[in-house]
C-alpha distance (Angstrom), angle and dihedral (degrees) to the residues before:
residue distance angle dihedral
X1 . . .
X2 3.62 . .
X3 3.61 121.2 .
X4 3.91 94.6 -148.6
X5 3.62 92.3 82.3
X6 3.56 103.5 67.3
X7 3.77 124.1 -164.2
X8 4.21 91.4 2.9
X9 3.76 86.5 50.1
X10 3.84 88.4 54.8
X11 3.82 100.3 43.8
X12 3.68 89.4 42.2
X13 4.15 87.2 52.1
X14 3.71 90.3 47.1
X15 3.77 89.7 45.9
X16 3.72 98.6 58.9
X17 3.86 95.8 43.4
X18 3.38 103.8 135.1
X19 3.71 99.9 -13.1
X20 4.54 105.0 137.6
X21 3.54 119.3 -125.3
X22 4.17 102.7 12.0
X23 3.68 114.9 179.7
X24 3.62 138.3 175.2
X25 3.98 119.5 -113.7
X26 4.34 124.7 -179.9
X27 3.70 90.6 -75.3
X28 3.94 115.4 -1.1
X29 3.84 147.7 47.1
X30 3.96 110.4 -114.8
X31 3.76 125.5 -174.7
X32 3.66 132.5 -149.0
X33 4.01 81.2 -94.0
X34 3.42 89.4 53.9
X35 3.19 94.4 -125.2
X36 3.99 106.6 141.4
X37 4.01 144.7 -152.1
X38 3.67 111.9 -148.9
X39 4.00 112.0 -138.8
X40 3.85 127.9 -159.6
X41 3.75 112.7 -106.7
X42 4.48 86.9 -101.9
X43 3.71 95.1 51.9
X44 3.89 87.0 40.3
X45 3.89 92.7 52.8
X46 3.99 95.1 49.7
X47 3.80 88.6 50.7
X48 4.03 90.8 58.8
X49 3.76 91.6 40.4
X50 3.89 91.7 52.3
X51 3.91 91.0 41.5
X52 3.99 88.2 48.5
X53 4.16 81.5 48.0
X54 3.81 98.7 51.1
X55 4.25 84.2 33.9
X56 3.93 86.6 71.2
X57 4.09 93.8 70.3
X58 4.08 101.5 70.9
X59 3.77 93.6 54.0
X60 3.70 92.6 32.0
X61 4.35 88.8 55.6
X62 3.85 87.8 39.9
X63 3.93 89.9 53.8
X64 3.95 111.7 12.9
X65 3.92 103.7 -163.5
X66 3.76 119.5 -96.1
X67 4.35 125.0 -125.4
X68 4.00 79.3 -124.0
X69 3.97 95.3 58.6
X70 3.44 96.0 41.3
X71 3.30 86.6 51.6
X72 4.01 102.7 49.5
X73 3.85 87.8 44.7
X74 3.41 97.3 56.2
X75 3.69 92.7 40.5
X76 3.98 86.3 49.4
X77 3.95 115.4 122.1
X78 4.14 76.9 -112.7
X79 3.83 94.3 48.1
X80 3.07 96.9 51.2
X81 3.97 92.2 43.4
X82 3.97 84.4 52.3
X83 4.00 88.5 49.3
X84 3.43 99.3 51.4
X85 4.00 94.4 50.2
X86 3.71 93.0 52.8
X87 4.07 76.0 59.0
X88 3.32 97.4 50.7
X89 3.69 95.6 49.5
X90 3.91 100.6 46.7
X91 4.23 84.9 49.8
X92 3.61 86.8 45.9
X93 4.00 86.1 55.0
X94 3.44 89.0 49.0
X95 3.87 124.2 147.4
X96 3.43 129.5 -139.1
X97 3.97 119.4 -160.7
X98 3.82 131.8 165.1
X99 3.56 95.9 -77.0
X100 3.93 100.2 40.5
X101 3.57 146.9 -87.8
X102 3.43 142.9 -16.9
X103 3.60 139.1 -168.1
X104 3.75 118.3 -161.2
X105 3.47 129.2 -136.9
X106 4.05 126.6 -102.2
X107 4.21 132.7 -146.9
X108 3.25 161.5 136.7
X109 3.67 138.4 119.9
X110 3.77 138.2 -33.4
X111 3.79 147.7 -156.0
X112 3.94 138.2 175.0
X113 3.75 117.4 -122.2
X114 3.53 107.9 153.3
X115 4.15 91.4 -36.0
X116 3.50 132.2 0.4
X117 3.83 118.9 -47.0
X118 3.90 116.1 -156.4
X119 3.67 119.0 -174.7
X120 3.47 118.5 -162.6
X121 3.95 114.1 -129.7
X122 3.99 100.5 -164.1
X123 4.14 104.0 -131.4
X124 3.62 115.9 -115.6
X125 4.06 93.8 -124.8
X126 3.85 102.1 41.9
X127 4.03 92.6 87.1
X128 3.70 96.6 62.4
X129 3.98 96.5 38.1
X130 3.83 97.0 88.7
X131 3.56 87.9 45.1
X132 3.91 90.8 60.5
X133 3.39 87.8 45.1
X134 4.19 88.1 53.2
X135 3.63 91.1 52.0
X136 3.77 93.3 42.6
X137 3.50 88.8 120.0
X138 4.23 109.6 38.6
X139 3.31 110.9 67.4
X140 4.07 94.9 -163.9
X141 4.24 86.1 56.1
X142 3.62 80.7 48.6
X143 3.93 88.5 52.0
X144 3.91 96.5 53.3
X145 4.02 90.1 43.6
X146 4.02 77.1 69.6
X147 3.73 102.4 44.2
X148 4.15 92.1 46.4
X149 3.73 102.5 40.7
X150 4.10 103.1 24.1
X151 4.13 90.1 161.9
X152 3.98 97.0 46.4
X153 3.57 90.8 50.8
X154 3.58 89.7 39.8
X155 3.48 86.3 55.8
X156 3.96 102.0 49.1
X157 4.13 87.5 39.4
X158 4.01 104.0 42.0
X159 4.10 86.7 159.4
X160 3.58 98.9 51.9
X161 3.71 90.6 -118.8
X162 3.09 102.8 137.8
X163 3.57 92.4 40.6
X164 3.80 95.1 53.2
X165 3.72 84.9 48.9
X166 4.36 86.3 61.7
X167 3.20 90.7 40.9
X168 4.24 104.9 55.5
X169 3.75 84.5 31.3
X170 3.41 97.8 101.9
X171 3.74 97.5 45.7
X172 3.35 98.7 47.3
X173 3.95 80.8 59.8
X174 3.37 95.5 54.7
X175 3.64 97.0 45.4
X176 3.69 88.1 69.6
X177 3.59 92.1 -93.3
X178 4.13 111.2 162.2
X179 3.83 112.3 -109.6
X180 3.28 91.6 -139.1
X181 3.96 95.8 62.8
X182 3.31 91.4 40.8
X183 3.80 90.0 57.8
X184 4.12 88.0 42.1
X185 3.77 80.8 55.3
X186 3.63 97.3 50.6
X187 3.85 89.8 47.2
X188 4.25 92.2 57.1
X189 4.26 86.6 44.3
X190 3.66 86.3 48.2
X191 4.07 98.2 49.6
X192 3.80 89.4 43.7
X193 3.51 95.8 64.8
X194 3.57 100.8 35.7
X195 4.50 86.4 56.9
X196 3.48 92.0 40.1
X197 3.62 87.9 45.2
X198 3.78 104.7 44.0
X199 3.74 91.7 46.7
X200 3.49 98.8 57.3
X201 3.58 121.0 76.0
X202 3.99 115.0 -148.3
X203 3.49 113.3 -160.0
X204 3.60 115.5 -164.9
X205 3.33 141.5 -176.2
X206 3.57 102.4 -121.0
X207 4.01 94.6 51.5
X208 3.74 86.6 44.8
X209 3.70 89.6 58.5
X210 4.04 98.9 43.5
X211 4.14 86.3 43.3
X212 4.43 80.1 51.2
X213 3.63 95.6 57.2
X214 3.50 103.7 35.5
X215 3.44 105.4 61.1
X216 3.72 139.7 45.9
X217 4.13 123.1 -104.4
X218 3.44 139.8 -164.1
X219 3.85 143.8 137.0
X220 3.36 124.6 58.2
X221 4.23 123.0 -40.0
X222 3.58 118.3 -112.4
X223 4.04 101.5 166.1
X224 3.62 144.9 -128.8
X225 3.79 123.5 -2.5
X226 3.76 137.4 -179.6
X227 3.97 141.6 167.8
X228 3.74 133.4 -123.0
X229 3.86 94.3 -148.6
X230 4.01 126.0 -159.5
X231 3.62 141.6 -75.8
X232 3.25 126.6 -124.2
X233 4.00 114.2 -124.8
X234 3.99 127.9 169.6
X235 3.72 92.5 -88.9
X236 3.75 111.7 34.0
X237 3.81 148.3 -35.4
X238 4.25 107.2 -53.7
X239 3.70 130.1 -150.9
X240 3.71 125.3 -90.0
X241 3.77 141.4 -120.6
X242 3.98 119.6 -89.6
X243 3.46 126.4 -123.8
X244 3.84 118.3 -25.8
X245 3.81 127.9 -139.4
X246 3.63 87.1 -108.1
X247 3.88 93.9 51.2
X248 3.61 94.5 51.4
X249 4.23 85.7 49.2
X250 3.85 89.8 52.5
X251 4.15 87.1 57.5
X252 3.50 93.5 51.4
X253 3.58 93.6 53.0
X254 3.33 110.0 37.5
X255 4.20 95.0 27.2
X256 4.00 100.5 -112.0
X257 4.12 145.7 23.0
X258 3.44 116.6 -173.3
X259 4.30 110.6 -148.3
X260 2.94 127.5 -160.4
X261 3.80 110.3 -166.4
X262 4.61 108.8 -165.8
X263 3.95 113.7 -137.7
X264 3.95 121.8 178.1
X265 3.55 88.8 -103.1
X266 3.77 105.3 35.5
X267 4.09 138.7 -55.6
X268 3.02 147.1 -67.3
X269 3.88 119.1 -132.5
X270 4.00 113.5 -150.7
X271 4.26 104.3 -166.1
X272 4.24 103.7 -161.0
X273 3.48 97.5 179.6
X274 3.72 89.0 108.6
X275 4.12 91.6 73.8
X276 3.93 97.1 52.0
X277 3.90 103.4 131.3
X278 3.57 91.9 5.0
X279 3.90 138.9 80.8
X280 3.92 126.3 -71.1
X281 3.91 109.5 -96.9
X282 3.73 118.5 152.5
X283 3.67 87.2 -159.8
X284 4.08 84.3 71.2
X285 3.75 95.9 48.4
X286 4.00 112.6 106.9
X287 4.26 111.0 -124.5
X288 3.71 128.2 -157.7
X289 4.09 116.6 179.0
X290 4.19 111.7 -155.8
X291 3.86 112.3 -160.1
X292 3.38 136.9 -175.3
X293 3.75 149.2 163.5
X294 4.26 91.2 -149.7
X295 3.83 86.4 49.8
X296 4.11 91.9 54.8
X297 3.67 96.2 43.0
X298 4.26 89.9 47.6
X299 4.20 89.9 48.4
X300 4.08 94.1 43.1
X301 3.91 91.5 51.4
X302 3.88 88.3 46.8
X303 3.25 76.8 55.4
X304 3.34 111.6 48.4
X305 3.81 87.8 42.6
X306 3.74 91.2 61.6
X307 4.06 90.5 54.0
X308 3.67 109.7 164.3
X309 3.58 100.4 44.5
């Protein structure tokens, strides 16, 4: 049962503890009694979208997804549309520090129903990011950022730099330390965490579960997906790293992670399913390269348009 709906979720658990043969209808709960526990139109709406979740698994065990359909999906004039929008909106969300900009990372999970179906799982750390980047220059706003969201920041600053930085600040002041480099070395701590942070993808259990029950499944399951998205250089958007050490460890666990890896002039799609169960090797993972003039010209006025980056 859902978490997300609170105290209805609860009674509604308690309520179908062990009741035979409960199923979901439009707007209630009904046993094999018929007996029945109305549910408000939210809590009735996560229930289908986790059923249509969970519904995925027969057909996907009766027909587990081939390299070559992934492959033709994603490569699909609607793939590829779907693709390039997921770009769009992770340059659009952009941030732009003292040193320059980054792009952070997209994911979640995917299916096949007639093309390539990729729902976005929001990551945990990407609310509070612009905020750092807001604060970027007052420590004491920094400060609070720490006391009122401890697991966010924990999140974006797993070392503690950052918070070391806060910390010694002071001291380094009063040692005679120049403002000025302490401020230069609050800009580098800053950047740090905000790359490190924005390409990573954290998938938790909690996002997982709203991303579940808010949207609508069906097809068959492939798994977890993510993007390496561009960099910024003086003349255009620029290609992307591969799969990371990480990546490959998330396919071995959890059986597949789609990446998809932005170029100027298309992608490159990296299929790991080949390591689930087995050890990381990059030599294993499956690699399909999408290029295309349409896609250059489309990036390089989205570009252009953002001048002054």
């Amino acid at each position: 049962m859902p978490k997300l709906g609170g105290d209805e979720a609860a009674r509604a658990l308690a309520w179908q503890k062990g009741r035979a043969g409960v199923g979901l209808t439009d707007a209630a709960l009904v046993d094999g009694a018929g007996e029945a526990f109305p549910l408000s139109p939210a809590l009735a709406a996560e229930l289908r979208n986790a059923r249509s979740y969970f519904g995925m698994t027969p057909a996907t065990q009766a027909a587990p997804p081939t390299h070559a359909e992934i492959v033709a999906a994603a490569f699909s004039p609607a793939g590829v549309e779907s693709v390039a929008r997921i770009f769009e909106r992770t340059i659009a969300a952009r941030l732009t520090t003292a040193t320059g900009v980054i792009v952070p990372e997209a994911g979640g999970e995917a299916a096949l129903d007639g093309g390539l179906r990729l729902h976005e799982i929001p990551e945990m750390t990407r609310a509070i990011l612009p905020e750092v980047v807001h604060a970027a220059r007052d420590p004491d706003e920094l400060s609070r950022l720490y006391e009122a969201r401890p697991e966010e920041m924990k999140a974006i600053d797993p070392d503690g730099l950052l918070a070391n930085f806060l910390a010694r600040r002071s001291a380094w002041l009063e040692k005679g330390t120049s403002a000025e480099r302490v401020e230069r070395a609050l800009d580098v701590t800053i950047d740090g965490i905000l790359r490190n942070a924005t390409d990573s993808y954290i998938f938790d259990p909690q996002s997982q579960l709203s991303a579940i029950v808010s949207q609508n499944w069906s097809g068959r399951y492939l798994g977890r997906w993510h993007t390496h998205p561009p960099h910024a250089a003086a003349q255009g958007w620029t290609s992307a790293d591969g799969p990371s050490p990480p990546d490959m460890d998330i396919a071995v666990q959890e059986g597949q992670n789609l990446v998809f890896v932005f170029y100027s002039d298309g992608f490159d799609l990296y299929d790991l399913a080949p390591l689930a169960g087995a050890k990381p090797d990059l030599a294993k993972v499956l690699k399909d390269s999408y290029r295309s003039d349409d896609w250059r010209r489309r990036f390089q006025d989205l570009f252009d348009e953002s001048a002054g980056l």
